[in-house]
mmCIF file of the N, C-alpha and C atoms, coordinates in Angstrom:
data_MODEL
# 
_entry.id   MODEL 
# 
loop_
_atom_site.group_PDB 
_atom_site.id 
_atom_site.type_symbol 
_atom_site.label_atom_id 
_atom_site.label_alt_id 
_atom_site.label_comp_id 
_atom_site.label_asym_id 
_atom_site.label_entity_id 
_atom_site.label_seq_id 
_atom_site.pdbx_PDB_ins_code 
_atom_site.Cartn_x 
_atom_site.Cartn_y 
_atom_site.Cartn_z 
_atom_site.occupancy 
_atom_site.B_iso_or_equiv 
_atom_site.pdbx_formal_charge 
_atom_site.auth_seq_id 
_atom_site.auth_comp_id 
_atom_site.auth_asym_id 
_atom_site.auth_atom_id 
_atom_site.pdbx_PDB_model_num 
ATOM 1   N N  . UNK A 1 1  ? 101.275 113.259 120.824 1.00 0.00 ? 1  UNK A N  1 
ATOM 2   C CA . UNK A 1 1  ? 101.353 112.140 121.751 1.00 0.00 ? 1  UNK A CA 1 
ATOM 3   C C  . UNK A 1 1  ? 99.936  111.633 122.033 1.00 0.00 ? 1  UNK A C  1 
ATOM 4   N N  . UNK A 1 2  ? 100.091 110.635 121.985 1.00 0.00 ? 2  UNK A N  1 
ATOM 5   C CA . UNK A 1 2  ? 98.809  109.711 122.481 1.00 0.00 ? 2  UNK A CA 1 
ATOM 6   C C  . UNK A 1 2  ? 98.672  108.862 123.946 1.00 0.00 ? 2  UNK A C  1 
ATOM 7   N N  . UNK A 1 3  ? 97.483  109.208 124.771 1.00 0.00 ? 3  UNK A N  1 
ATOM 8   C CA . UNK A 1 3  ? 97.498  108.115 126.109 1.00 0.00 ? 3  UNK A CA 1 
ATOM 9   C C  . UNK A 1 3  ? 96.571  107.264 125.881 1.00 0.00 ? 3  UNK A C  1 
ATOM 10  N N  . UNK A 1 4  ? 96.951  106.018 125.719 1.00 0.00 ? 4  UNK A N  1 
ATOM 11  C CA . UNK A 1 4  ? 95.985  104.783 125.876 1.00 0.00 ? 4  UNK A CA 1 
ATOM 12  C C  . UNK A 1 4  ? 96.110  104.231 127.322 1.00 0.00 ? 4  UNK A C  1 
ATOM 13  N N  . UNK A 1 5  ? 94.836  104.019 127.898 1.00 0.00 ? 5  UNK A N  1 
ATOM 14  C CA . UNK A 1 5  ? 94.773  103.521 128.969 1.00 0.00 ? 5  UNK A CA 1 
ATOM 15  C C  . UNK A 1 5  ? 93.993  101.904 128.805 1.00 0.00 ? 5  UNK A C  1 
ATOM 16  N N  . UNK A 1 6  ? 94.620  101.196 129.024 1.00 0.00 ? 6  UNK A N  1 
ATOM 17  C CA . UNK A 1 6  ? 93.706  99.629  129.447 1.00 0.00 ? 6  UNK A CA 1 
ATOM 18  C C  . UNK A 1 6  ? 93.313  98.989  130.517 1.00 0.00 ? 6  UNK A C  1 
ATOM 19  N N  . UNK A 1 7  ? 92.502  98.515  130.504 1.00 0.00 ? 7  UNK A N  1 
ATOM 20  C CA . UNK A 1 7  ? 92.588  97.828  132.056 1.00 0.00 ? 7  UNK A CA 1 
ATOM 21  C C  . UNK A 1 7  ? 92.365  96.733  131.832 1.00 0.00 ? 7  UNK A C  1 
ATOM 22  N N  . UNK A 1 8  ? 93.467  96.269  133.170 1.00 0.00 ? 8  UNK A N  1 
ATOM 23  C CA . UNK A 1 8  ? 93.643  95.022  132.645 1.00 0.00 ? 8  UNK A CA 1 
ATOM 24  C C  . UNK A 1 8  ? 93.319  94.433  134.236 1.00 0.00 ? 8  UNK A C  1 
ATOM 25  N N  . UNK A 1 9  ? 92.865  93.171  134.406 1.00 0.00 ? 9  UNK A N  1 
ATOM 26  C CA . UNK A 1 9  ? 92.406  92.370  135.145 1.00 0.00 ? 9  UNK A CA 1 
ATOM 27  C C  . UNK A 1 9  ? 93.536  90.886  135.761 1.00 0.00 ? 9  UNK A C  1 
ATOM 28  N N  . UNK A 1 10 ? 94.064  91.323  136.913 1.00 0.00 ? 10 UNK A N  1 
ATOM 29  C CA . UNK A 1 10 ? 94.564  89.580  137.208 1.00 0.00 ? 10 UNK A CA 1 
ATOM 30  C C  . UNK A 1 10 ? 95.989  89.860  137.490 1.00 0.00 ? 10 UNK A C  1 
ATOM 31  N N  . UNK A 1 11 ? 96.453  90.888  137.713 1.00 0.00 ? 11 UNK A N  1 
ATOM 32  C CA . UNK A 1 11 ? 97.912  91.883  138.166 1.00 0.00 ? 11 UNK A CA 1 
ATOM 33  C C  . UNK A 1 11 ? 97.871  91.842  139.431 1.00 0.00 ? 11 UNK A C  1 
ATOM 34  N N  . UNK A 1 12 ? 99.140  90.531  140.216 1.00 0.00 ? 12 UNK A N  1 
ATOM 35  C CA . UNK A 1 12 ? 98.625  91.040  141.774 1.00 0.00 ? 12 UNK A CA 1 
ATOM 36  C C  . UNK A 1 12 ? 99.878  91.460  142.230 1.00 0.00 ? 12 UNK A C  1 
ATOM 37  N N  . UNK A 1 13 ? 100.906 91.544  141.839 1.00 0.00 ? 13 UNK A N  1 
ATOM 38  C CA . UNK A 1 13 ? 102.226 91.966  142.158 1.00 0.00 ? 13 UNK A CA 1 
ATOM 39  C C  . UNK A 1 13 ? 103.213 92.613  141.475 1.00 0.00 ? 13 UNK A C  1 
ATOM 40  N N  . UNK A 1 14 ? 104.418 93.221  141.432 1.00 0.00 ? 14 UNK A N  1 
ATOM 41  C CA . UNK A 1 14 ? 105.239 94.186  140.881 1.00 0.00 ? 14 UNK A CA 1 
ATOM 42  C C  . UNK A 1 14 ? 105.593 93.285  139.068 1.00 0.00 ? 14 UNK A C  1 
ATOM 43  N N  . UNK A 1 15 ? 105.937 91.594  139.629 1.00 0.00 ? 15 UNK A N  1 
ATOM 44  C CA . UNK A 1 15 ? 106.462 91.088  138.481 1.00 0.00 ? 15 UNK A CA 1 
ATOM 45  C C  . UNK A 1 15 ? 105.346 90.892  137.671 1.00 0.00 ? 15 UNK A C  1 
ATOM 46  N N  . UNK A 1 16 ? 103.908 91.211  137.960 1.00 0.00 ? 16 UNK A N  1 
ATOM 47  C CA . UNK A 1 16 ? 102.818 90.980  136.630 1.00 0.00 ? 16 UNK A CA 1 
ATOM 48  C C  . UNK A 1 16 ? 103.349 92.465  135.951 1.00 0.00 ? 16 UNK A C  1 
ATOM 49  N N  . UNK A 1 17 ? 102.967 93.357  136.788 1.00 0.00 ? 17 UNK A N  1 
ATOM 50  C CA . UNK A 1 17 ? 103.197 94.780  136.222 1.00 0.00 ? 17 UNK A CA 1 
ATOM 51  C C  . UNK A 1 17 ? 104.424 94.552  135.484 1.00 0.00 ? 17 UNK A C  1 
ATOM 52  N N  . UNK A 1 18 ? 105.189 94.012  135.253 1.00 0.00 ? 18 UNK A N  1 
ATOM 53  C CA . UNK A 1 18 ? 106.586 94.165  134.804 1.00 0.00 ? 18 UNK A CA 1 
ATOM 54  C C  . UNK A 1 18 ? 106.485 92.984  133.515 1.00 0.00 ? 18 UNK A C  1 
ATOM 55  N N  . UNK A 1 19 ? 105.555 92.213  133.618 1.00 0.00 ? 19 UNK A N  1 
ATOM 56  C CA . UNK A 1 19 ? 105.427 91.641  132.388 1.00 0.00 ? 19 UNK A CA 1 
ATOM 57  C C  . UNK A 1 19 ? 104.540 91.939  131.342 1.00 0.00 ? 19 UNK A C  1 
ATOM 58  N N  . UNK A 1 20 ? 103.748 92.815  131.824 1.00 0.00 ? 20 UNK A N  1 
ATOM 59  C CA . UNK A 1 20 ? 102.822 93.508  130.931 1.00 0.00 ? 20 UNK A CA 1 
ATOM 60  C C  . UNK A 1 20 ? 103.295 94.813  130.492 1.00 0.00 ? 20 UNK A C  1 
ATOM 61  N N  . UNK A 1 21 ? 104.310 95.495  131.042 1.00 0.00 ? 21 UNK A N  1 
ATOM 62  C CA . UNK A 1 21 ? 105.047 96.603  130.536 1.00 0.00 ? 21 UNK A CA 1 
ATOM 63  C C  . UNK A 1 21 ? 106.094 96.375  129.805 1.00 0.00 ? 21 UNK A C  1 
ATOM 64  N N  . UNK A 1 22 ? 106.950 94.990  129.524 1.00 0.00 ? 22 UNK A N  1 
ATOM 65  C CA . UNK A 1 22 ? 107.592 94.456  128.489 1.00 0.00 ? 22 UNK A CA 1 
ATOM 66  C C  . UNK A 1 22 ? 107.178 93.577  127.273 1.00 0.00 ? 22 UNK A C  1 
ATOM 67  N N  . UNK A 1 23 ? 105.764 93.072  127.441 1.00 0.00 ? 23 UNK A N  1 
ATOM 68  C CA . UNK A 1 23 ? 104.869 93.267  126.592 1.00 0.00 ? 23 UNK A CA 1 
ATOM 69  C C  . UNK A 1 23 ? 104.572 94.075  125.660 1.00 0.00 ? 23 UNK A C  1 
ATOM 70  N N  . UNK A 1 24 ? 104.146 95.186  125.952 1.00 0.00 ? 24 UNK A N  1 
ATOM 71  C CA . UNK A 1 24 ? 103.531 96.221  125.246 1.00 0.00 ? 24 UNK A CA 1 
ATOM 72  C C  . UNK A 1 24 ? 104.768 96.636  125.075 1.00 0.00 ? 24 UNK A C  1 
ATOM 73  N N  . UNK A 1 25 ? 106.112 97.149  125.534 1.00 0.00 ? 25 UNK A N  1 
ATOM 74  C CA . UNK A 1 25 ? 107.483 97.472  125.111 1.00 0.00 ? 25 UNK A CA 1 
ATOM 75  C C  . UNK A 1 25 ? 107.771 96.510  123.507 1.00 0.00 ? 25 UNK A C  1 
ATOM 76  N N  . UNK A 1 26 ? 107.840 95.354  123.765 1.00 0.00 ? 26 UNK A N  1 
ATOM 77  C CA . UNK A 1 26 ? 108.654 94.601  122.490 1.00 0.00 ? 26 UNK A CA 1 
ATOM 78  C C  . UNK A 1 26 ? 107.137 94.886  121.686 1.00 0.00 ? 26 UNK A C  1 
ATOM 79  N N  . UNK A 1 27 ? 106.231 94.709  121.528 1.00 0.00 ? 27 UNK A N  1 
ATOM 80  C CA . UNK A 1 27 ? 105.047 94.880  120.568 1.00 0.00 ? 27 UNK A CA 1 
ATOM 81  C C  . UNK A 1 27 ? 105.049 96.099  120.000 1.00 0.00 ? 27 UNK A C  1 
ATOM 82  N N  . UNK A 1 28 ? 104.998 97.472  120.821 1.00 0.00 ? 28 UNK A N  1 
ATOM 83  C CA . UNK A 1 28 ? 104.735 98.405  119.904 1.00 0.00 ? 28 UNK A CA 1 
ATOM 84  C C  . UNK A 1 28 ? 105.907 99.436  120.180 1.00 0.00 ? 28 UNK A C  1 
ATOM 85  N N  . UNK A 1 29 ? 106.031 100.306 119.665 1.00 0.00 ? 29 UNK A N  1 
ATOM 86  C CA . UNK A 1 29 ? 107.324 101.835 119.985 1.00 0.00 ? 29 UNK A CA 1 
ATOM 87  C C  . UNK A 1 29 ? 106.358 103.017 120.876 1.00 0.00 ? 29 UNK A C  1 
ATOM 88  N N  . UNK A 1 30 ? 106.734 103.063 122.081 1.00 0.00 ? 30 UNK A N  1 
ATOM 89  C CA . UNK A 1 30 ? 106.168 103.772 122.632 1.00 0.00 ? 30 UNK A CA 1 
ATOM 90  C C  . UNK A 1 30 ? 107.303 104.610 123.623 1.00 0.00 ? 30 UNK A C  1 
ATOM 91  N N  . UNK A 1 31 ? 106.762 105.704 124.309 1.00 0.00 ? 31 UNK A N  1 
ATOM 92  C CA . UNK A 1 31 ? 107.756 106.717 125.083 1.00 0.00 ? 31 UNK A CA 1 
ATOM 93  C C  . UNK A 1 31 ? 107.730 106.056 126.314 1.00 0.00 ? 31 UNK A C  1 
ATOM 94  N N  . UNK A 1 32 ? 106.685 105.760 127.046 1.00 0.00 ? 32 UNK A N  1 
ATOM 95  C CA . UNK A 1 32 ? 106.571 105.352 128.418 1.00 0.00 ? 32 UNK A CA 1 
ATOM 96  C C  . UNK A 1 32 ? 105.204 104.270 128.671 1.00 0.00 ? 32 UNK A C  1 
ATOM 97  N N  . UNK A 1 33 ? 105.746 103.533 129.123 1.00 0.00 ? 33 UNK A N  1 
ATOM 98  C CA . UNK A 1 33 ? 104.285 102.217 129.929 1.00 0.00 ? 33 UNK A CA 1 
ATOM 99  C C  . UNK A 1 33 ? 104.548 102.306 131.126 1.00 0.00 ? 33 UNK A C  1 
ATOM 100 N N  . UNK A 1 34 ? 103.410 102.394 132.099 1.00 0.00 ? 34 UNK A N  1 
ATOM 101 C CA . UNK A 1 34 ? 103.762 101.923 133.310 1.00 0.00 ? 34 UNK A CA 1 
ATOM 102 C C  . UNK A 1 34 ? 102.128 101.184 133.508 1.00 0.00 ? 34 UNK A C  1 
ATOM 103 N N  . UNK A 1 35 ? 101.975 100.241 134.589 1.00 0.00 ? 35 UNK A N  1 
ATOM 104 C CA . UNK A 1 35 ? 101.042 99.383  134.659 1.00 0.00 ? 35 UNK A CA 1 
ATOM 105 C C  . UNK A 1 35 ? 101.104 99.473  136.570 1.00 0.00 ? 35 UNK A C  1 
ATOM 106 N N  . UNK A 1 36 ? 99.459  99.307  137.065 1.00 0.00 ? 36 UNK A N  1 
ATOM 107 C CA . UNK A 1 36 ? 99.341  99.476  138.684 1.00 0.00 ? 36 UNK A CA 1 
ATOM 108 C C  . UNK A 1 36 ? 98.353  98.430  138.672 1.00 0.00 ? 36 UNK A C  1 
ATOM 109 N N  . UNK A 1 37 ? 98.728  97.476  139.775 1.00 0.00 ? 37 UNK A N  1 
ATOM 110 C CA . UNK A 1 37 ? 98.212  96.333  139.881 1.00 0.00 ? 37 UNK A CA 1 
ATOM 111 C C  . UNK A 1 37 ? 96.729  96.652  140.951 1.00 0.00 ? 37 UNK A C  1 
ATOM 112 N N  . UNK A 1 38 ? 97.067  97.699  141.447 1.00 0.00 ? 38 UNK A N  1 
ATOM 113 C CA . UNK A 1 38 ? 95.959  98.147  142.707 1.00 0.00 ? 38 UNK A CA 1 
ATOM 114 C C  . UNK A 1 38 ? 94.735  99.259  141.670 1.00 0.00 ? 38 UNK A C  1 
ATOM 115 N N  . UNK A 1 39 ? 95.361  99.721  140.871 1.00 0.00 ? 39 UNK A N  1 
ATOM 116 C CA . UNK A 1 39 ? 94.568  100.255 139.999 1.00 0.00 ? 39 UNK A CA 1 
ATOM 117 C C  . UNK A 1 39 ? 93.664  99.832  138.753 1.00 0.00 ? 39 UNK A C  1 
ATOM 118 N N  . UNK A 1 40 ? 94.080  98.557  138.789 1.00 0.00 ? 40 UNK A N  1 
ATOM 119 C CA . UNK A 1 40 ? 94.218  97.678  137.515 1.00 0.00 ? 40 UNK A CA 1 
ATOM 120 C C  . UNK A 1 40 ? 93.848  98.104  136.641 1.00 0.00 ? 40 UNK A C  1 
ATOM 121 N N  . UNK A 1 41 ? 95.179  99.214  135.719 1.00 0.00 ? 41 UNK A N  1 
ATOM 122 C CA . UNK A 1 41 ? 95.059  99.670  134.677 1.00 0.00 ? 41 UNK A CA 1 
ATOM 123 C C  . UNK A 1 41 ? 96.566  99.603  134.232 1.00 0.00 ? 41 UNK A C  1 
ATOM 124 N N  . UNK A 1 42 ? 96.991  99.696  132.523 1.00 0.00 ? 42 UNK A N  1 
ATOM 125 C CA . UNK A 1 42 ? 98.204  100.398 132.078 1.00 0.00 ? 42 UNK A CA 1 
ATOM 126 C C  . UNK A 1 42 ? 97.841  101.695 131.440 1.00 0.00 ? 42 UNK A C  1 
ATOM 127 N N  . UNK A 1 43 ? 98.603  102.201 131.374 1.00 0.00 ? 43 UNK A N  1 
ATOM 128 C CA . UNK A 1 43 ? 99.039  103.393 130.716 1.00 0.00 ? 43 UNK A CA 1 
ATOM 129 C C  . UNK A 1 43 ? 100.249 103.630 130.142 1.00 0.00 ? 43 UNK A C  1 
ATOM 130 N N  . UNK A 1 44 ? 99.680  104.431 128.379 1.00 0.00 ? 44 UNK A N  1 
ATOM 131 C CA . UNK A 1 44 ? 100.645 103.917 127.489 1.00 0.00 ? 44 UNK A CA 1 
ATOM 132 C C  . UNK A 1 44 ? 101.075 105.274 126.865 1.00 0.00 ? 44 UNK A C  1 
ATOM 133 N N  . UNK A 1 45 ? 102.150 105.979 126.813 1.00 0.00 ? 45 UNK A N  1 
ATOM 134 C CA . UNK A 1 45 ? 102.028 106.931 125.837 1.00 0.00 ? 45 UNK A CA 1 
ATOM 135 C C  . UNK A 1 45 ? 103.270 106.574 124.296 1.00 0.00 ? 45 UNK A C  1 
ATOM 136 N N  . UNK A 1 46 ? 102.545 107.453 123.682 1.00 0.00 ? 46 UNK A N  1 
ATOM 137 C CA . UNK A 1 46 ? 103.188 106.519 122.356 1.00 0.00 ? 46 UNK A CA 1 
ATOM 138 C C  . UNK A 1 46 ? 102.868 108.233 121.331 1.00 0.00 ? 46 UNK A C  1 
ATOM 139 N N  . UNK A 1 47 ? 104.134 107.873 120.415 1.00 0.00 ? 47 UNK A N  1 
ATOM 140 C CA . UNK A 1 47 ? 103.601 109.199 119.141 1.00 0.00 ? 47 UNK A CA 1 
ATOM 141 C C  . UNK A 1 47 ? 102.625 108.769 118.197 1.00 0.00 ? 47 UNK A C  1 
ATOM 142 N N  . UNK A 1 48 ? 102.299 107.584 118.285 1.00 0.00 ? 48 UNK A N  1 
ATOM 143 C CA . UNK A 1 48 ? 100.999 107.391 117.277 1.00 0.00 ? 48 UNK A CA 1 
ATOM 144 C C  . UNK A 1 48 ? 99.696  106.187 117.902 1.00 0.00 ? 48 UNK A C  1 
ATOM 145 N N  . UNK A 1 49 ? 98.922  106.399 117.617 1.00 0.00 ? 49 UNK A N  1 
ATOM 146 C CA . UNK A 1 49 ? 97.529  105.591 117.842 1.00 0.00 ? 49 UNK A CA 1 
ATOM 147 C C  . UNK A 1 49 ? 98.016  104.456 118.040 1.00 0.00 ? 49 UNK A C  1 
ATOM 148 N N  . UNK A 1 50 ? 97.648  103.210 119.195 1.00 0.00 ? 50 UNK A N  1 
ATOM 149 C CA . UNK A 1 50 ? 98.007  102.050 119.061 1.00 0.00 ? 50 UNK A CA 1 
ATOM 150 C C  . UNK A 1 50 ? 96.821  101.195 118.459 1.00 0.00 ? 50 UNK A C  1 
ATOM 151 N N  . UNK A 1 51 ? 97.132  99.558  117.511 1.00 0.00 ? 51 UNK A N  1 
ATOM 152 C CA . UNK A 1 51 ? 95.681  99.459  117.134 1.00 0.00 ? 51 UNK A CA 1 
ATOM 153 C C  . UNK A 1 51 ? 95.531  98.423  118.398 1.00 0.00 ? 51 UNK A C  1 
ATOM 154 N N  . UNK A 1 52 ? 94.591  98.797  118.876 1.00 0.00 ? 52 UNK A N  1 
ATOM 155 C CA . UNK A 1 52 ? 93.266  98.151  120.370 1.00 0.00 ? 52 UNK A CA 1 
ATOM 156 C C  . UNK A 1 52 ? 93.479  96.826  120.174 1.00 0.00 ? 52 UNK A C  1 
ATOM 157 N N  . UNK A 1 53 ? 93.076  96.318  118.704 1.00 0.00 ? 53 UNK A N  1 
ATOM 158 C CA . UNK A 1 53 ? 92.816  94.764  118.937 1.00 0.00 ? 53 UNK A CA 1 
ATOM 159 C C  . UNK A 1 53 ? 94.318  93.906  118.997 1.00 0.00 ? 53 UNK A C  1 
ATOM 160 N N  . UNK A 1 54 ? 94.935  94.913  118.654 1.00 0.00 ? 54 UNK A N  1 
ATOM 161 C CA . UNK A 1 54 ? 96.587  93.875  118.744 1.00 0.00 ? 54 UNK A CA 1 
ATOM 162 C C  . UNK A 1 54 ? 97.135  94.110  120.116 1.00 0.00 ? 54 UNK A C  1 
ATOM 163 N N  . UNK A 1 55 ? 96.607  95.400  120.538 1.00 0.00 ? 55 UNK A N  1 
ATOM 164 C CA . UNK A 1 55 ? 97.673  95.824  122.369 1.00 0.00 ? 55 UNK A CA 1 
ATOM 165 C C  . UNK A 1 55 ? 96.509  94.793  123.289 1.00 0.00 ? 55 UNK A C  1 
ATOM 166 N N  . UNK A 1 56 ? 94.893  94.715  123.122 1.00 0.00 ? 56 UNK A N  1 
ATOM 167 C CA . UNK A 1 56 ? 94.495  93.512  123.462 1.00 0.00 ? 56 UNK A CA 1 
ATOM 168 C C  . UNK A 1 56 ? 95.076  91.936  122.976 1.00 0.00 ? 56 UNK A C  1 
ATOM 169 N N  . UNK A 1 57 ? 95.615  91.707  122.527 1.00 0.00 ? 57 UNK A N  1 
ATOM 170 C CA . UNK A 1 57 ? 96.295  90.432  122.035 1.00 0.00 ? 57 UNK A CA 1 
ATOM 171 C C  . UNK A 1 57 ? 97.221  90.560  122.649 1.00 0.00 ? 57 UNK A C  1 
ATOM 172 N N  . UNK A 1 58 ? 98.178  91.179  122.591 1.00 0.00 ? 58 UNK A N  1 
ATOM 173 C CA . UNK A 1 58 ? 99.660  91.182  123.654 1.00 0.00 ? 58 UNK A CA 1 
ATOM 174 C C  . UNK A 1 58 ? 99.506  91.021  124.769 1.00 0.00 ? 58 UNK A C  1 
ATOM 175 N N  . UNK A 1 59 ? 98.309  91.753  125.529 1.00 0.00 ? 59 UNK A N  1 
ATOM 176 C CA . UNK A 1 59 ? 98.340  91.506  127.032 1.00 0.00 ? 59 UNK A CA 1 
ATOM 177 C C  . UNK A 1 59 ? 97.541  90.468  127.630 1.00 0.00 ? 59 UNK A C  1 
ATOM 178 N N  . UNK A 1 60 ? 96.419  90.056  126.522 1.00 0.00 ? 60 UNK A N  1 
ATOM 179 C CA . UNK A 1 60 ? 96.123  89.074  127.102 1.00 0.00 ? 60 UNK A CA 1 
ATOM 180 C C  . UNK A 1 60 ? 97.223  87.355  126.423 1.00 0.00 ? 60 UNK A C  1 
ATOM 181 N N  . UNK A 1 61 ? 97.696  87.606  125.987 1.00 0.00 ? 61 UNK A N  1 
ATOM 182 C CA . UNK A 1 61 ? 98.921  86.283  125.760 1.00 0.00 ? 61 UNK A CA 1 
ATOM 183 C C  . UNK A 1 61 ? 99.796  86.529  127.043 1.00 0.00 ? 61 UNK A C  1 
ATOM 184 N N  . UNK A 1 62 ? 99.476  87.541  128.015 1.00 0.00 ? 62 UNK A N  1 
ATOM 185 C CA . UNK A 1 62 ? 100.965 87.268  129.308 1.00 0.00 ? 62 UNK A CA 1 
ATOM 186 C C  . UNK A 1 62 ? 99.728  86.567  130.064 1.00 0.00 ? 62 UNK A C  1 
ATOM 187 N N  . UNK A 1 63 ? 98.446  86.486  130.246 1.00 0.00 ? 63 UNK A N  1 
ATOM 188 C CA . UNK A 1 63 ? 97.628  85.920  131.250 1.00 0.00 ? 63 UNK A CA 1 
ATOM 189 C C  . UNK A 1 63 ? 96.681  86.743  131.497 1.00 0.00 ? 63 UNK A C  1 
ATOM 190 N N  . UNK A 1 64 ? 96.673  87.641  131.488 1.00 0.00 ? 64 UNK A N  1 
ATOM 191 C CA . UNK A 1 64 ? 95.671  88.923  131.961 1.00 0.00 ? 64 UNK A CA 1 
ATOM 192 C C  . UNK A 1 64 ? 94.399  89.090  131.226 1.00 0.00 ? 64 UNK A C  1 
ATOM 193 N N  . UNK A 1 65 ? 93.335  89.431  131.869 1.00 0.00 ? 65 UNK A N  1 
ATOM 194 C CA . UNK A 1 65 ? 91.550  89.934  130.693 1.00 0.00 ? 65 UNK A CA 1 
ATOM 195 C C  . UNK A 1 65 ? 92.039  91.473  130.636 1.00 0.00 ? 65 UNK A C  1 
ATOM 196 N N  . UNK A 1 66 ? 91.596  91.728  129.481 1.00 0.00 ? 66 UNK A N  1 
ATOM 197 C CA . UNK A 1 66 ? 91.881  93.375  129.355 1.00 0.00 ? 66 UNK A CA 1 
ATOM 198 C C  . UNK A 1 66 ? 90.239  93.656  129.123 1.00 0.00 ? 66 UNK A C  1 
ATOM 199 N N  . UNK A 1 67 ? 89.932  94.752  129.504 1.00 0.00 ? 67 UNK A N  1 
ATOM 200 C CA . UNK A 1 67 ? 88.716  95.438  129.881 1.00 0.00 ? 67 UNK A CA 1 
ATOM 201 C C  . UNK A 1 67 ? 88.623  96.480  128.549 1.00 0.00 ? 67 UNK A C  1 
ATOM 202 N N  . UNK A 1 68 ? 88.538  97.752  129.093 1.00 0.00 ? 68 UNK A N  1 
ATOM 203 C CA . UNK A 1 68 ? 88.272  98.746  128.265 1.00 0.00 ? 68 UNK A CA 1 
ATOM 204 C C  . UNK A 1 68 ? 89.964  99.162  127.781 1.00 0.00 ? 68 UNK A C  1 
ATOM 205 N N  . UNK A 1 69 ? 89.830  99.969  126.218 1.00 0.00 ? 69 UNK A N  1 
ATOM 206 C CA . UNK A 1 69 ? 90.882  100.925 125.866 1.00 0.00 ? 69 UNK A CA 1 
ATOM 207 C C  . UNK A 1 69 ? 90.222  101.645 125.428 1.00 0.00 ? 69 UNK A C  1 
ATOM 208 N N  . UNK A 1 70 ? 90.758  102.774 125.861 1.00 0.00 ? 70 UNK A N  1 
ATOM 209 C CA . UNK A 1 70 ? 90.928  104.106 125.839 1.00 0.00 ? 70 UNK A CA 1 
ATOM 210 C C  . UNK A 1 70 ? 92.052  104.758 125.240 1.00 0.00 ? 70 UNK A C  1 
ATOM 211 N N  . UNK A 1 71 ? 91.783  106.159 123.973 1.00 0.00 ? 71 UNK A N  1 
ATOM 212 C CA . UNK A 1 71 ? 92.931  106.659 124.019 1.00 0.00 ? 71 UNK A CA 1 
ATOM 213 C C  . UNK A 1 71 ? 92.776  107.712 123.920 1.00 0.00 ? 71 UNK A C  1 
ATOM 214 N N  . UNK A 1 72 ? 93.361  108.679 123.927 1.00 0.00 ? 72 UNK A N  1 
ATOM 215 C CA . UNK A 1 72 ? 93.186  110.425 124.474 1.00 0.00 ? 72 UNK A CA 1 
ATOM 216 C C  . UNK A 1 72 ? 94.533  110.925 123.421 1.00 0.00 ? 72 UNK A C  1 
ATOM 217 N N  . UNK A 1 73 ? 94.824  111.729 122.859 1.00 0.00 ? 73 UNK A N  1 
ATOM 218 C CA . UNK A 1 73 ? 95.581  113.038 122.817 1.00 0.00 ? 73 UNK A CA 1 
ATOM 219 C C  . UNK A 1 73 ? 96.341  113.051 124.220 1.00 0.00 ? 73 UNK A C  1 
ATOM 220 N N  . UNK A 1 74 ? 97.619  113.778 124.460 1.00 0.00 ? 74 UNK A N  1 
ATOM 221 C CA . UNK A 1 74 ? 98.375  113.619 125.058 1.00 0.00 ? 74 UNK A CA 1 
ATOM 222 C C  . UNK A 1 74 ? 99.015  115.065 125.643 1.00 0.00 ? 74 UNK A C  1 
ATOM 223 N N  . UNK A 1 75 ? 98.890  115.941 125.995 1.00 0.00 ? 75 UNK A N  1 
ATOM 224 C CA . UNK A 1 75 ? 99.719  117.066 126.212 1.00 0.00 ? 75 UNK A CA 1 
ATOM 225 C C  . UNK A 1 75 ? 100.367 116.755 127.672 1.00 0.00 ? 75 UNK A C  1 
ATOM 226 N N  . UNK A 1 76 ? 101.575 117.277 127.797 1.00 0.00 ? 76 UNK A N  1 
ATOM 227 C CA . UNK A 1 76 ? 102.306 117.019 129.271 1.00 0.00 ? 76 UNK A CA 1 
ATOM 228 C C  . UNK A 1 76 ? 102.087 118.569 129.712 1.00 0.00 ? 76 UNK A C  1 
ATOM 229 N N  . UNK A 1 77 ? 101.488 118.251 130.514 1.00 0.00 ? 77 UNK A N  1 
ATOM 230 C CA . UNK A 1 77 ? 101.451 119.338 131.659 1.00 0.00 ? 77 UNK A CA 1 
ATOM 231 C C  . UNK A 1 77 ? 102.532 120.239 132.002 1.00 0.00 ? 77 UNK A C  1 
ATOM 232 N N  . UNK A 1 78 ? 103.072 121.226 131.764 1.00 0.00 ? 78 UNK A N  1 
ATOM 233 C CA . UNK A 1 78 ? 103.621 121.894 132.163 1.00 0.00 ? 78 UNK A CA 1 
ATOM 234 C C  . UNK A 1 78 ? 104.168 122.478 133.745 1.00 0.00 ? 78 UNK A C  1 
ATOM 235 N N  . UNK A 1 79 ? 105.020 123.063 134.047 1.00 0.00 ? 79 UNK A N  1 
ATOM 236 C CA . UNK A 1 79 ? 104.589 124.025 135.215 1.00 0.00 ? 79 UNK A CA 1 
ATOM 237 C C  . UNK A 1 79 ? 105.398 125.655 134.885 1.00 0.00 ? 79 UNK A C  1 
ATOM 238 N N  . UNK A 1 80 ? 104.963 126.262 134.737 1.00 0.00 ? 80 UNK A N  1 
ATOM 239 C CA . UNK A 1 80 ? 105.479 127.677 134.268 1.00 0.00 ? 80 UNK A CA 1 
ATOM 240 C C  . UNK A 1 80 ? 104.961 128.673 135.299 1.00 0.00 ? 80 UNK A C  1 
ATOM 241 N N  . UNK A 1 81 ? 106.407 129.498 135.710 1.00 0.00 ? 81 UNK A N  1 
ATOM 242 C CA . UNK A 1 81 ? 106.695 130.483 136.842 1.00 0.00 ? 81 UNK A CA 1 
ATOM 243 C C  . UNK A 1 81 ? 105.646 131.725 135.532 1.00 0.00 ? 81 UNK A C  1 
ATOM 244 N N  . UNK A 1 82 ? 105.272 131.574 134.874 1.00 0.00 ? 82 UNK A N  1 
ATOM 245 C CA . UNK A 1 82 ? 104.944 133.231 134.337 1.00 0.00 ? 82 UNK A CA 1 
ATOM 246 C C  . UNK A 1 82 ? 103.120 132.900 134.084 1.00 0.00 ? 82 UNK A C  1 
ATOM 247 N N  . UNK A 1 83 ? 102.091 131.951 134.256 1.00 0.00 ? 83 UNK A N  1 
ATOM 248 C CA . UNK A 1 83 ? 101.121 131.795 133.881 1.00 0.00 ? 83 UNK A CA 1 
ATOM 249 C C  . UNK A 1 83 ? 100.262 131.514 134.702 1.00 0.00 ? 83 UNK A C  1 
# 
C-alpha cells in the first residue's frame, strides 16, 4: 500500500472536500481518499504509486492549487493484545 498526501489549496467546505475525493476516485483505483479543508491536505491510499503529474491535473481541473505530493509506503497500524 501506498500513502500519497497532497495539499491542496482553496477547500473551504465539506462539498470542495467531496469534489476532490470524487476526483481522484473516477481518475485513479484507490482503497480510500479522504480530503480536510482545515488541514488543507488529501490523503490517498492506493496498491500502487500514483503518477504526481496526472493526480496534480485532476485536482487542479476541480479549481484547487495543489502544493506538494508526497508518497510513503503504507502499513496499517495494528492494535494487538499480545505485543
Amino acid at each position: 500500500m501506498i500513502k500519497t498526501t497532497v495539499r491542496v489549496d482553496g477547500m473551504s467546505c465539506g462539498m470542495c472536500e467531496s469534489h476532490v475525493n470524487e476526483a481522484v476516485r473516477k481518475a485513479f483505483s484507490v482503497k480510500r481518499v479522504t480530503s480536510s479543508r482545515k488541514k488543507g491536505r488529501t490523503e490517498i491510499l492506493s496498491a500502487e504509486p500514483l503518477n504526481p503529474e496526472q493526480l496534480r491535473a485532476v485536482i487542479t481541473e476541480t479549481g484547487y492549487a495543489v502544493g506538494d505530493i508526497d508518497s510513503v509506503p503504507y502499513e496499517k497500524k495494528g492494535f494487538s493484545l499480545f505485543g
